[in-house]
Residue, then its C-alpha position, 0 to 999 in steps of 0.5 A: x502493509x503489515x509493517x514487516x518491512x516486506x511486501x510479501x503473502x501476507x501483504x497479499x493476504x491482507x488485501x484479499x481478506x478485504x476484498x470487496x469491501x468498500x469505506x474508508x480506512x481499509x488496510x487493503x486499500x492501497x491505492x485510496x479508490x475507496x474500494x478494495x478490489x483488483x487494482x489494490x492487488x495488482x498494486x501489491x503484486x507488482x512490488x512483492x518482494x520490495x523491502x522498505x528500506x527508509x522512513x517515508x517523509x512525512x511531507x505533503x508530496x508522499x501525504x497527498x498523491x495517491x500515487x505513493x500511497x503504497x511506498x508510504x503504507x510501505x515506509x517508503x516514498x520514492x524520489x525522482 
């Protein structure tokens, strides 16, 4: 989220600094619901300490499942 690399307090930070807040094009939306709150959070916590190793593709499947919204805010996209 803050293009560290890293998730970490900061990432959390950014969240929380949004909290509550609805619209569109908010940062601590990570999972593109439209409002910043909880689940956004909780998102972040579960992958604190994950770095972004490799560059998110910029292909449909990364770009249009909210599911990988964060590994590409991340840099990441997670292949199975």
């Amino acid at each position: 989220m803050t293009g560290d690399g890293i998730v970490n307090i900061f990432d959390l930070v950014e969240v929380a600094s949004q909290f509550g807040q609805s619209g569109e094009n908010l940062s601590g939306d990570v999972n593109s619901d439209g409002t910043v709150n909880i689940f956004d959070l909780v998102e972040i916590a579960s992958h604190f300490g994950e770095e972004a190793v490799v560059a998110a593709p910029t292909d449909g499947f990364c770009a249009t499942h909210a599911r990988f919204r964060l590994a590409q805010q991340l840099g990441i996209c997670y292949t199975f």
